[in-house]
N, CA, C and O atoms as a DFTB+ gen file, in Angstrom:
504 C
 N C O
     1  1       0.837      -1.205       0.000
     2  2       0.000       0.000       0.000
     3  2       0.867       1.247       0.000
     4  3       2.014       1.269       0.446
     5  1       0.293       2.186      -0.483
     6  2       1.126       3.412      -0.446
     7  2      -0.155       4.415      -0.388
     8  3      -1.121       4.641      -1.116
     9  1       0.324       4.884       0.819
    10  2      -0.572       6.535       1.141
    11  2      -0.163       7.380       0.201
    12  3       0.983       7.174      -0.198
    13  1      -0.842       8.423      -0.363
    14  2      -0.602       9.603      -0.646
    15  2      -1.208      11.056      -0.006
    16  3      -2.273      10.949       0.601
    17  1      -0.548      12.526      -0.111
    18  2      -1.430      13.395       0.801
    19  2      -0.494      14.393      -0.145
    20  3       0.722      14.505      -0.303
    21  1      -1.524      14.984      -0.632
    22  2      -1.387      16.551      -1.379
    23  2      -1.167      17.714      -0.378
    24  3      -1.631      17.701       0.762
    25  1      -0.337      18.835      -0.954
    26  2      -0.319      20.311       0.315
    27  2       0.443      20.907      -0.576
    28  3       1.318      20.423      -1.293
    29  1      -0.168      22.622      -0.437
    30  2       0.134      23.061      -1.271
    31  2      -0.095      24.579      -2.272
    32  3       0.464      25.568      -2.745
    33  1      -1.964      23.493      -2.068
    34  2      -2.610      24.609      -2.971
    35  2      -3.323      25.822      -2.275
    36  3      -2.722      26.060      -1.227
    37  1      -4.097      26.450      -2.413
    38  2      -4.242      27.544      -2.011
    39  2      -4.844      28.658      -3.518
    40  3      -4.666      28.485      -4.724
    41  1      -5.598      29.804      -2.751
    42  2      -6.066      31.013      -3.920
    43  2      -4.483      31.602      -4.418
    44  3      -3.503      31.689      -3.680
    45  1      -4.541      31.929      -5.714
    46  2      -3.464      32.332      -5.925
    47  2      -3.891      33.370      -7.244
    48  3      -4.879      33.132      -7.938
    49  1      -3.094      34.416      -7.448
    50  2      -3.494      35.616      -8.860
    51  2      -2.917      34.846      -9.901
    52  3      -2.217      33.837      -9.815
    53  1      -3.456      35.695     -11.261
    54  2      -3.733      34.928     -12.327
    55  2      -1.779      35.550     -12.364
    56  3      -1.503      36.641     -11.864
    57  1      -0.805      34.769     -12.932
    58  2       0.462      34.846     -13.088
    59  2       1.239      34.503     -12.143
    60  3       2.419      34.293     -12.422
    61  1       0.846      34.381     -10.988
    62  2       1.573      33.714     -10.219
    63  2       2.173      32.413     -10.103
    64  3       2.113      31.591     -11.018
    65  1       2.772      32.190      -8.965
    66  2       3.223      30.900      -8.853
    67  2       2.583      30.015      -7.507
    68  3       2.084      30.537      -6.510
    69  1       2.732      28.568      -7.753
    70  2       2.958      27.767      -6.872
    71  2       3.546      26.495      -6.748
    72  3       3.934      26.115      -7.853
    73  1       3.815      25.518      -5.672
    74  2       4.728      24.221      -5.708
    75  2       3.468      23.588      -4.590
    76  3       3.052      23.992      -3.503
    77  1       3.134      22.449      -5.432
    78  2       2.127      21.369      -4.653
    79  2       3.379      20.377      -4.440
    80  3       4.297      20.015      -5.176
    81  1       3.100      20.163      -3.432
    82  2       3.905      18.259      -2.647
    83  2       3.321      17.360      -2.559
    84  3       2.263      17.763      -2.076
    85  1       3.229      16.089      -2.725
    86  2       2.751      15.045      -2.858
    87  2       3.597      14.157      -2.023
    88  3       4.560      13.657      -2.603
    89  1       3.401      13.835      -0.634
    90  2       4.032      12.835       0.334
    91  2       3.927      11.727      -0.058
    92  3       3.232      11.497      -1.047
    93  1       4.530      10.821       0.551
    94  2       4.256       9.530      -0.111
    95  2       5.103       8.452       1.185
    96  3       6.211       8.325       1.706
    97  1       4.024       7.977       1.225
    98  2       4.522       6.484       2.615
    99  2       4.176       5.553       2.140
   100  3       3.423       5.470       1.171
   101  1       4.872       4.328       2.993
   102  2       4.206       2.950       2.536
   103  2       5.784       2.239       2.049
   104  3       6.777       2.055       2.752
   105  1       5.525       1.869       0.269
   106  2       6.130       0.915      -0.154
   107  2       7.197       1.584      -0.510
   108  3       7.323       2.759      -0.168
   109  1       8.238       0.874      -1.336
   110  2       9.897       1.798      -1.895
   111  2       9.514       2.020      -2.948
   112  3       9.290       1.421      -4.000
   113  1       9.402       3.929      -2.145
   114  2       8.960       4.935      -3.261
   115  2       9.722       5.119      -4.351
   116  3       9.314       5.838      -5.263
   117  1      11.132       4.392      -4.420
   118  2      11.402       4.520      -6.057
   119  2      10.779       3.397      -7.235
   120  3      11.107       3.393      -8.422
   121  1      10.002       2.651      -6.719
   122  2       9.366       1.875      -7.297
   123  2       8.264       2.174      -8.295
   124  3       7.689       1.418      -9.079
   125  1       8.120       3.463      -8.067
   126  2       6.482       4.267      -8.390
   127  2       6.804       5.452      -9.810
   128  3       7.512       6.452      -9.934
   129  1       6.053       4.847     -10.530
   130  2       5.772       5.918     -11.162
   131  2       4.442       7.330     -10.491
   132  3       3.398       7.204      -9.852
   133  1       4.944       8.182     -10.871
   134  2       4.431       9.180     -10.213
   135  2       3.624      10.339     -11.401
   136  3       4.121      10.723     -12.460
   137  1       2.393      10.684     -10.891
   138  2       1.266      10.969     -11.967
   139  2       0.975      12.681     -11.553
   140  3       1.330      12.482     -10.391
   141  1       0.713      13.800     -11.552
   142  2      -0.453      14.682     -11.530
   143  2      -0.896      14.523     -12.325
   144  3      -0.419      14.127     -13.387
   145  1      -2.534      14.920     -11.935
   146  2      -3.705      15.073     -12.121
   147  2      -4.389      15.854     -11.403
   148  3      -4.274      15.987     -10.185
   149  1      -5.569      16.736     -12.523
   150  2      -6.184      18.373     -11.986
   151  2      -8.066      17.501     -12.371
   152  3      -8.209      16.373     -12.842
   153  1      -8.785      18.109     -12.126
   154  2     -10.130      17.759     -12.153
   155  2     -10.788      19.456     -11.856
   156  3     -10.593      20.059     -10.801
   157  1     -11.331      19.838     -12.662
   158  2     -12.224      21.371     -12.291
   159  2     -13.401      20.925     -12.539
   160  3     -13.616      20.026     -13.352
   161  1     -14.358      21.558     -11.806
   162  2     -16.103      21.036     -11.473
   163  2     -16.822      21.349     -13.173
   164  3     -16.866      22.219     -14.042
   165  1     -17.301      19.954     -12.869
   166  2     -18.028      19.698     -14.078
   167  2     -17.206      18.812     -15.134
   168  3     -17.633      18.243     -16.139
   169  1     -15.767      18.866     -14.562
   170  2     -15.507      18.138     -15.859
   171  2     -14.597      16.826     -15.575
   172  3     -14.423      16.337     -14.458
   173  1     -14.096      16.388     -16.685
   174  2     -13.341      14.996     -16.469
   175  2     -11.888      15.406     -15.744
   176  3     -11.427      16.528     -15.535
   177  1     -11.356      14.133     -15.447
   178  2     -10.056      14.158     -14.401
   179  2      -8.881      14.305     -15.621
   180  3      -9.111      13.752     -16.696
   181  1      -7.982      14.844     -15.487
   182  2      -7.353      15.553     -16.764
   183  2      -5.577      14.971     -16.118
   184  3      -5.273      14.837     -14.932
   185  1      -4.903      14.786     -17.017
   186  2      -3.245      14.479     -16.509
   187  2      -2.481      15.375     -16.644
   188  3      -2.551      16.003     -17.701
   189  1      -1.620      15.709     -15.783
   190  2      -1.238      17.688     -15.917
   191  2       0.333      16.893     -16.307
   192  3       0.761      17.136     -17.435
   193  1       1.049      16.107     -15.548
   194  2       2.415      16.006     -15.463
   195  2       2.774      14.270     -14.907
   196  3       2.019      13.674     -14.139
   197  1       3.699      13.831     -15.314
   198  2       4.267      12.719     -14.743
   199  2       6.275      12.715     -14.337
   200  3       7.057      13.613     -14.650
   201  1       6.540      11.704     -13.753
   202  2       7.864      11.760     -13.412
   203  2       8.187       9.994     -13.371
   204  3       7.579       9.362     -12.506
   205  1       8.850       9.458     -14.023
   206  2       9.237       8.235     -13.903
   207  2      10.147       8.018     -12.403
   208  3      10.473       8.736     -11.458
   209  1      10.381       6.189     -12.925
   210  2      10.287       6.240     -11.144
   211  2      11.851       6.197     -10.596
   212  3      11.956       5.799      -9.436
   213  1      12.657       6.431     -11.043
   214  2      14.009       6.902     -10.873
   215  2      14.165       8.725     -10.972
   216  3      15.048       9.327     -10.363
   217  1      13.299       9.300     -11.710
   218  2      13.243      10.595     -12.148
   219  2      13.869      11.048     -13.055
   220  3      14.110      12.254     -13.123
   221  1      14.372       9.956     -14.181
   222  2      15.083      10.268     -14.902
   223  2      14.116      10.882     -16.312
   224  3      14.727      11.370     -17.262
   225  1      13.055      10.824     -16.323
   226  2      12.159      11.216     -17.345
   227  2      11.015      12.414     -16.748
   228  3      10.943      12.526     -15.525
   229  1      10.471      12.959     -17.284
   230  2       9.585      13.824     -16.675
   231  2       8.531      14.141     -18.170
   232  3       9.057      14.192     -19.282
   233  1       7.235      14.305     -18.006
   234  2       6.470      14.633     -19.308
   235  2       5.342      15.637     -18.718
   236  3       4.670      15.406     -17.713
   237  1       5.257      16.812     -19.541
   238  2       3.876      17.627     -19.095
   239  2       3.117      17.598     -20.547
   240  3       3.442      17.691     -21.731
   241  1       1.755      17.392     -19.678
   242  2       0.731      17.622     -21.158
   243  2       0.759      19.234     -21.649
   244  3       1.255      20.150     -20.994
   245  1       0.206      19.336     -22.763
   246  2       0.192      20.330     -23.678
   247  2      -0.518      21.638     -22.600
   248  3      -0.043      22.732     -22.906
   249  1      -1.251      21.692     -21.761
   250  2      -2.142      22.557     -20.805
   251  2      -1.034      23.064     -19.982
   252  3      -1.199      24.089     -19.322
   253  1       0.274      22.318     -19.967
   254  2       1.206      22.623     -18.881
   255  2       2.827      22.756     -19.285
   256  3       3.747      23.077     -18.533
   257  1       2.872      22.512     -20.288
   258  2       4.096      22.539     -20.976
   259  2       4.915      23.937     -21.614
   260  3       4.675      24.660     -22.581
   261  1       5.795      23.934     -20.766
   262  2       6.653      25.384     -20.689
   263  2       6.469      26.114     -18.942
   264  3       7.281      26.895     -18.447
   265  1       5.080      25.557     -18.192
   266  2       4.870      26.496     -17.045
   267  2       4.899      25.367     -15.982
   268  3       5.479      25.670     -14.939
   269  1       4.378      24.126     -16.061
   270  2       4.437      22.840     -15.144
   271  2       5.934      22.415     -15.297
   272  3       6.611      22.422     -16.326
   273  1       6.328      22.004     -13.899
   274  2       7.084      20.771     -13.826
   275  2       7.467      19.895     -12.529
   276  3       7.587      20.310     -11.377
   277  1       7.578      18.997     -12.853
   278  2       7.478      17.533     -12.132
   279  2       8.871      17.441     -11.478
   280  3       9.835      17.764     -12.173
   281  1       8.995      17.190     -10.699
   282  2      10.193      16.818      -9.586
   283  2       9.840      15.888      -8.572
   284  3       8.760      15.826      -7.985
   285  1      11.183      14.926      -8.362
   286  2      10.506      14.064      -7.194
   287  2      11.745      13.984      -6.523
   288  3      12.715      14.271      -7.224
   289  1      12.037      13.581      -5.017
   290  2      13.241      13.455      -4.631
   291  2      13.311      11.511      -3.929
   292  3      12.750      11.344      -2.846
   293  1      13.770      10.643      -4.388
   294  2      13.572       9.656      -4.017
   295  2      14.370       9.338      -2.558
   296  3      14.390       8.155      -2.218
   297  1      14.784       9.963      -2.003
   298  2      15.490       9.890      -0.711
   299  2      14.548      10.181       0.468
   300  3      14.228       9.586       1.497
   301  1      14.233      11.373      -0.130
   302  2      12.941      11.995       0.883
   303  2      11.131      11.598       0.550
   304  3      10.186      11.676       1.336
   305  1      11.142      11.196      -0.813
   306  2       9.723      10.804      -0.779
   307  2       9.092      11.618      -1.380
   308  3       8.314      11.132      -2.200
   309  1       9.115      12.964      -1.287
   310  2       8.109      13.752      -1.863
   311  2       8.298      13.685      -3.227
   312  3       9.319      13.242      -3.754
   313  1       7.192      14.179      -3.896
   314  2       6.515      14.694      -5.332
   315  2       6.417      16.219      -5.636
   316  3       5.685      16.846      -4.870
   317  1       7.090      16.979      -6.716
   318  2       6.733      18.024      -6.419
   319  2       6.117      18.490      -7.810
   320  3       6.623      18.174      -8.887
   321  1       4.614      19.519      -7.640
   322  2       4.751      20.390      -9.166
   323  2       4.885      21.675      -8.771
   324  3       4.125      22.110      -7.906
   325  1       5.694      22.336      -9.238
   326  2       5.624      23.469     -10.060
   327  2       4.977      24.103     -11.019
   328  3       5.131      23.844     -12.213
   329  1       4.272      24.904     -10.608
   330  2       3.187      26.212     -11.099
   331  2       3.654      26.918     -11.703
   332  3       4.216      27.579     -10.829
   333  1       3.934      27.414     -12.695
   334  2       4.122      29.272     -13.043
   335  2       3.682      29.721     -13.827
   336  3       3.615      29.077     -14.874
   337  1       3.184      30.949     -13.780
   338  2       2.362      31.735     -15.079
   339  2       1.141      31.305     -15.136
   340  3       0.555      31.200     -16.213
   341  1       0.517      30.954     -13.824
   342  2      -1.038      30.460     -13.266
   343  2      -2.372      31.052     -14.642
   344  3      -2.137      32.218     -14.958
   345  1      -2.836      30.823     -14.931
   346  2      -4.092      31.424     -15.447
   347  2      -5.158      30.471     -14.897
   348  3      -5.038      29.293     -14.559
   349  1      -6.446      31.434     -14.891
   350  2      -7.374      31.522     -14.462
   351  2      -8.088      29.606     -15.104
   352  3      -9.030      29.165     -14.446
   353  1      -7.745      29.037     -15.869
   354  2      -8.547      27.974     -16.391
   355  2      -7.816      26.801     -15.719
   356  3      -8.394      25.721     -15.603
   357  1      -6.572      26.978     -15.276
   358  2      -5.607      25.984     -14.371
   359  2      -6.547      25.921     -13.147
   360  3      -6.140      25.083     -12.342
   361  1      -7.607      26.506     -12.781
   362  2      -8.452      26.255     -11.559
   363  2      -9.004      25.159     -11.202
   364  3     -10.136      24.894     -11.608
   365  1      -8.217      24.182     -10.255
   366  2      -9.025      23.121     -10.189
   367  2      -8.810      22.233      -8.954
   368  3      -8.035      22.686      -8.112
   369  1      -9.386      21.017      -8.711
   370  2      -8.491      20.053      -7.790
   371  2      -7.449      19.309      -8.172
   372  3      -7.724      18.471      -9.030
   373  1      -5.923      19.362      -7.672
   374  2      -5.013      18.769      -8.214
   375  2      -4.680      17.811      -7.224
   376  3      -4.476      17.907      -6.014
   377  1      -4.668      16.431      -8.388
   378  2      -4.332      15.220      -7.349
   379  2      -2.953      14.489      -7.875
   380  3      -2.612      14.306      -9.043
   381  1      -2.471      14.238      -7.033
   382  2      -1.183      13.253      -7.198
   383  2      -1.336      11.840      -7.079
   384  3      -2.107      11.484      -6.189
   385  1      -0.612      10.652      -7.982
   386  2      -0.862       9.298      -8.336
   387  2       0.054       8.592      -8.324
   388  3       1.112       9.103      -8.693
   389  1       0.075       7.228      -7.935
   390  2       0.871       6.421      -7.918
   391  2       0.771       5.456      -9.061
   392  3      -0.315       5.364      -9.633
   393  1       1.762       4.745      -9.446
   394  2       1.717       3.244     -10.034
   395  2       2.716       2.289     -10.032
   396  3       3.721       2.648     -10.645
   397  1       2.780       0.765      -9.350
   398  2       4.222       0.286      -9.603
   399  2       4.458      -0.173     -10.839
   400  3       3.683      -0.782     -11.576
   401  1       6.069       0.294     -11.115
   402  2       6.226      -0.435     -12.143
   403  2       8.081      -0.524     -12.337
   404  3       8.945       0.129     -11.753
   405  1       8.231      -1.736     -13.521
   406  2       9.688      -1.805     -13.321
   407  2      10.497      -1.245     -14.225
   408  3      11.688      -1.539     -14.325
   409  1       9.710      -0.127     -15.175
   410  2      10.129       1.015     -16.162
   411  2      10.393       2.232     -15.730
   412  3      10.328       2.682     -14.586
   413  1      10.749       2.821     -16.896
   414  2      10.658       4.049     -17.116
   415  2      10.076       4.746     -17.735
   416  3      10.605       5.619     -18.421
   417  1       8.701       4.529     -17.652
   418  2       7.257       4.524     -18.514
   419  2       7.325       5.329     -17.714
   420  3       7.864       5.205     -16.614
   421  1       6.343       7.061     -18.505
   422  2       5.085       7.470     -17.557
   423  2       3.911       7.604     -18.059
   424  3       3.659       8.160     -19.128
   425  1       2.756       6.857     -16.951
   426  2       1.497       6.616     -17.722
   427  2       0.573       7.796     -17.439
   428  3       0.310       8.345     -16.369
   429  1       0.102       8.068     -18.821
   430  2      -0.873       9.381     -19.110
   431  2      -2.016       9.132     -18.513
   432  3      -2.353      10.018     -17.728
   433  1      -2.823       8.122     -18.620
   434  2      -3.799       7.612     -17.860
   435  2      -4.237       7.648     -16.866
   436  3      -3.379       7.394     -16.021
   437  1      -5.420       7.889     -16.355
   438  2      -5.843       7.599     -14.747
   439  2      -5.776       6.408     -14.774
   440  3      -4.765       5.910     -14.278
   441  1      -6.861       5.467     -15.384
   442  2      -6.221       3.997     -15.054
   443  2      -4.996       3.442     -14.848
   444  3      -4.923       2.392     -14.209
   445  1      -4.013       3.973     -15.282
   446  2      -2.508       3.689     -15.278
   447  2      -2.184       3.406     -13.739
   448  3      -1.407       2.538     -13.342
   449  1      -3.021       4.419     -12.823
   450  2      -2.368       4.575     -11.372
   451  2      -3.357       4.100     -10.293
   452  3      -4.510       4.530     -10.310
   453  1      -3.052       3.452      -9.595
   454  2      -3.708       2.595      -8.489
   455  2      -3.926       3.338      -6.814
   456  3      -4.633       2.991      -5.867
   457  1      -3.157       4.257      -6.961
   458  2      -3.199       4.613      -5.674
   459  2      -3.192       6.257      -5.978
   460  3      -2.497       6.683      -6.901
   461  1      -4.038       7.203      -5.119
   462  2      -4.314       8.813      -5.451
   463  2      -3.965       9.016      -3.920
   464  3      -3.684       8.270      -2.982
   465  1      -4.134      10.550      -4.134
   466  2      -4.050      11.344      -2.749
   467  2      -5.525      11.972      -2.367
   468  3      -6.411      11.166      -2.650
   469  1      -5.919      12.945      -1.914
   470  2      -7.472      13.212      -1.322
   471  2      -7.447      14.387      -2.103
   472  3      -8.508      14.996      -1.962
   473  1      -6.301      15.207      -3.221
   474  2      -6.517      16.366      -4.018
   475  2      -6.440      17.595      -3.018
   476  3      -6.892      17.493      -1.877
   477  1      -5.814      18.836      -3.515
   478  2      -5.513      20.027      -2.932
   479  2      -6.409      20.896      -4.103
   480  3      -6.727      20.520      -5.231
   481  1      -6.662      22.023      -3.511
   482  2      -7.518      23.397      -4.564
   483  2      -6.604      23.856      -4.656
   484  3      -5.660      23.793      -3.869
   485  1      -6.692      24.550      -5.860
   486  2      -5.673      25.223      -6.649
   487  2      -7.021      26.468      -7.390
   488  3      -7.400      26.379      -8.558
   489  1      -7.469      27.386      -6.541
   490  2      -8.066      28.386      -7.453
   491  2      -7.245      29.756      -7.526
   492  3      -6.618      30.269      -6.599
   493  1      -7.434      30.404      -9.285
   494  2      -6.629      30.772      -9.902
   495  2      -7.795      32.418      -9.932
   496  3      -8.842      32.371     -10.577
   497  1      -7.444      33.554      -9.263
   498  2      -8.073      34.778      -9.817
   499  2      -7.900      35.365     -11.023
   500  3      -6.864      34.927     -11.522
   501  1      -8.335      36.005     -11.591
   502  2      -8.122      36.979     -12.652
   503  2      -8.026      38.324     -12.155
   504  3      -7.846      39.260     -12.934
């Protein structure tokens, strides 16, 4: 089993910045591929960023690419994203994901990941 627990988010202005953490207990966290994921009301659960499970790879989807990025520290456990250049449509719940595996795959998928965190708010002013 592996816990997860988001912290992080918070109201923030449209250009700003922020860094969500994603803890992580349980099993040997270099084992894990590691997922964000954002969800805003009304709509489907969306994949913002991933980090393979050594950290030697990192991928942001097109919504996040140039302003997201993925960091993980495998010593200490945590998950980190990086925010910058916030706009107002980045408003949402952002959750962090687990999956084991013995690659260096990162899976785009929610199905891909077996284990989530309880999601942090991330609302974005204009």
């Amino acid at each position: 089993q592996v816990q997860l627990v988001e912290s992080g988010g918070g109201l923030v202005q449209a250009g700003g910045s922020l860094r969500l953490s994603c803890a992580a207990s349980g099993r040997t966290f270099s084992d894990y591929v590691m997922g964000w994921f954002r969800q805003a009301p009304g709509k489907e659960r969306q994949f913002v960023g991933g980090i393979s499970r050594t950290g030697g790879n990192t991928y942001s989807a097109d919504a996040g690419k140039g302003r997201f990025t993925v960091s993980r520290d495998n010593a200490k456990k945590p998950v980190y994203l990086q925010m910058n250049d916030l706009k107002p449509e980045d408003t949402a719940a952002y959750y962090c994901a687990a999956a084991w595996t013995s690659t260096e795959l990162i899976f785009t998928g929610i199905k891909g990941y077996n284990y989530w965190g309880q999601g942090t708010p991330v609302p974005v002013s204009s």
